[in-house]
C-alpha positions in Angstrom: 0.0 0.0 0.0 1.3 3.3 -0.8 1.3 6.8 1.2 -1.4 8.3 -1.0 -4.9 7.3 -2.6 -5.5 8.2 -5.6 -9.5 10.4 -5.3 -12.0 7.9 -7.4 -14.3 9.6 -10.5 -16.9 7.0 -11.4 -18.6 7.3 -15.0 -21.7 7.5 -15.0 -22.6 4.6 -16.4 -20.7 2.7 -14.6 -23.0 3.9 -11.5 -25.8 2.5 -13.5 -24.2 -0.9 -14.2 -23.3 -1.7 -11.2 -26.4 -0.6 -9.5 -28.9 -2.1 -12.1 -27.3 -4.1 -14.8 -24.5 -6.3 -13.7 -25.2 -9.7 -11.6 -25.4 -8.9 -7.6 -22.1 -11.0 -7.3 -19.9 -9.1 -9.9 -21.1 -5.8 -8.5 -19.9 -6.3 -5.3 -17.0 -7.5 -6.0 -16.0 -4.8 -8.9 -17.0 -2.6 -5.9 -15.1 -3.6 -3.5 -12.4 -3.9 -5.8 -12.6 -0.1 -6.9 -12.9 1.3 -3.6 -10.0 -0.5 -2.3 -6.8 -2.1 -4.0 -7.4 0.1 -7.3 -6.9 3.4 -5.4 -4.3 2.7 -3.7 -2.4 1.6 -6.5 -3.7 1.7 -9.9 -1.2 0.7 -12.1 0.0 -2.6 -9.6 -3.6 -4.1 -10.5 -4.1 -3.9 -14.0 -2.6 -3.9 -16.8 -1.9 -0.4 -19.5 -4.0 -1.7 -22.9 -2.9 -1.5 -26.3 -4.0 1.5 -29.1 -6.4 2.4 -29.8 -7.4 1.9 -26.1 -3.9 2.7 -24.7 -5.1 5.6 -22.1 -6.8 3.1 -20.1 -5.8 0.1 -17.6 -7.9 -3.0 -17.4 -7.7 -5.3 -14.3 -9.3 -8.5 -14.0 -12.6 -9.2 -11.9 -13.4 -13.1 -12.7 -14.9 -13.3 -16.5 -15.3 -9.4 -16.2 -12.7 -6.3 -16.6 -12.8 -2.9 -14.9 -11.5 -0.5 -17.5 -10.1 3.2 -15.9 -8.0 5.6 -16.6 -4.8 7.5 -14.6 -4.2 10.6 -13.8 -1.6 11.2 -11.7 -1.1 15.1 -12.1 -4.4 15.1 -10.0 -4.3 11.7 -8.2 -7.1 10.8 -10.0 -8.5 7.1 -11.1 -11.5 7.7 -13.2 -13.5 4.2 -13.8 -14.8 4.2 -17.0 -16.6 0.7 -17.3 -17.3 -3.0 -16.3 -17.4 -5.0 -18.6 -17.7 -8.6 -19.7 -14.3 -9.6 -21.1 -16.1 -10.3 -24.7 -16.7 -7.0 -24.6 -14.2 -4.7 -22.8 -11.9 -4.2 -24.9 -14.3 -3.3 -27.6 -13.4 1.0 -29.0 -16.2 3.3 -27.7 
């Protein structure tokens, strides 16, 4: 664990999906995954993707990814979706 947390942003959508959309068991656990080990350090969890998607991390949840992006400048982690792995890495 590091001296500093990085402040959370959460899309959005990704509100929506993980109040209404996503099973009861993913949620939770994508929860407690963003409000824990993915602040404290961000890039130890996931992994930095590939263009076009390169400005965002994914890190594993079971069969599903959360998909956020850095900011270190203002010790930021925005989390930009959860996503099935068919489709996370998908361009929106």
């Amino acid at each position: 664990m590091t001296d500093r947390r990085y402040e959370l942003i959460i899309a959005p959508t990704v509100k929506r999906e993980l109040a209404e959309q996503l099973p009861e068991s993913v949620a939770f656990a994508a929860y407690e995954f963003i409000i824990g080990p993915l602040l404290d350090n961000p890039r130890r969890v996931g992994k930095r993707l590939r263009p076009p998607l390169n400005d965002r991390y994914s890190a594993r949840r079971g069969t599903y990814r959360v998909l956020y992006r850095i900011d270190d400048e203002r010790e930021q982690v925005t989390v930009v979706g959860v996503f099935s792995r068919t489709d996370a890495y998908r361009r929106r």
